[in-house]
Structure formats: structure tokens, C-alpha cells
N, C-alpha and C positions, 0 to 999 in steps of 0.2 A: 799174687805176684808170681810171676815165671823166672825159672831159671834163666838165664844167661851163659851161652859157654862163651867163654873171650876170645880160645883159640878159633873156635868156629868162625865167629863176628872176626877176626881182622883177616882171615883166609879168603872174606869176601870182598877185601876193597885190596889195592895196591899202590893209591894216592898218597901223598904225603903232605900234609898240614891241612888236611878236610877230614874236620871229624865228622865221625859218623853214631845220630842216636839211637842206641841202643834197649835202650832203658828207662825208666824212670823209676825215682824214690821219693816219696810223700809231692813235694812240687818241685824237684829238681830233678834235670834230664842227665842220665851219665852216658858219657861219649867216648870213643873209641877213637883216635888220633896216631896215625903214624908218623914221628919225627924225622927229619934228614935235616943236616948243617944246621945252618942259626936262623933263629927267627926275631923281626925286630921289635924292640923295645915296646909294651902297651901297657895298658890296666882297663879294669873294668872295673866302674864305679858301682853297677848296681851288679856284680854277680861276685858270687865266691866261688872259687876254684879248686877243687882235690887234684893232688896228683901221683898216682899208682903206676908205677913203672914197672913192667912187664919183661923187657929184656934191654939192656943197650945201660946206659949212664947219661943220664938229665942233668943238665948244668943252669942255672938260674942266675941272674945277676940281679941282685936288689940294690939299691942303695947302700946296704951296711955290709953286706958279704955276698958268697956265691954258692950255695950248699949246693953238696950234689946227691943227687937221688939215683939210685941204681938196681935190676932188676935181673931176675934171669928165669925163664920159661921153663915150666918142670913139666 
């Protein structure tokens, strides 16, 4: 398995809401995504989702509440 630098990988895209594969672990692909504003409402029935925030504040809106996930780039 190869390292991964994350700052490396997002220095090469400047899109926002196109992730990009990075990686993978056992049969899952981990991707690399830059947010701006809001994005709308989905699910994905057949996939699980991580989410690791890097820098900025991630707002969620589920049906029962809104946690927020928040990052900062060292």
C-alpha cells in the first residue's frame, strides 16, 4: 500500500464537488473532494460514506439533527 500525501493530492485539483480517487483500502475507494456552499439533499443506498475534514466546517442535515464536522490543515 503507498503513502498518500493529502496536501499533495488537493494541490492538484481546484474543482469543487468532483471528487477525486486517490486511493483505495481493501474494496473501498477513498476520495478527495473540495466543498463550496450547499449541496443537495441525496443517499446512497449501496455505498457507505467517511467523512474527514481537512480544513473549513462540514454542516450535515439528517432527518434527526445537523452535526458539524470541522477541520484545520497543520
Amino acid at each position: 500500500m503507498d503513502k498518500v500525501n493529502i496536501a499533495e493530492k488537493f494541490a492538484t485539483f481546484d474543482t469543487h464537488w468532483d471528487p477525486k480517487v486517490v486511493g483505495e483500502i481493501d474494496d473501498y475507494e477513498v476520495k478527495l473532494v473540495k466543498l463550496q456552499g450547499d449541496f443537495v439533499w441525496h443517499k446512497h443506498d449501496d455505498e457507505d460514506e467517511m467523512f474527514f475534514v481537512v480544513e473549513g466546517t462540514l454542516e450535515m442535515a439528517f432527518r434527526d439533527g445537523t452535526p458539524s464536522l470541522w477541520g484545520r490543515a497543520r
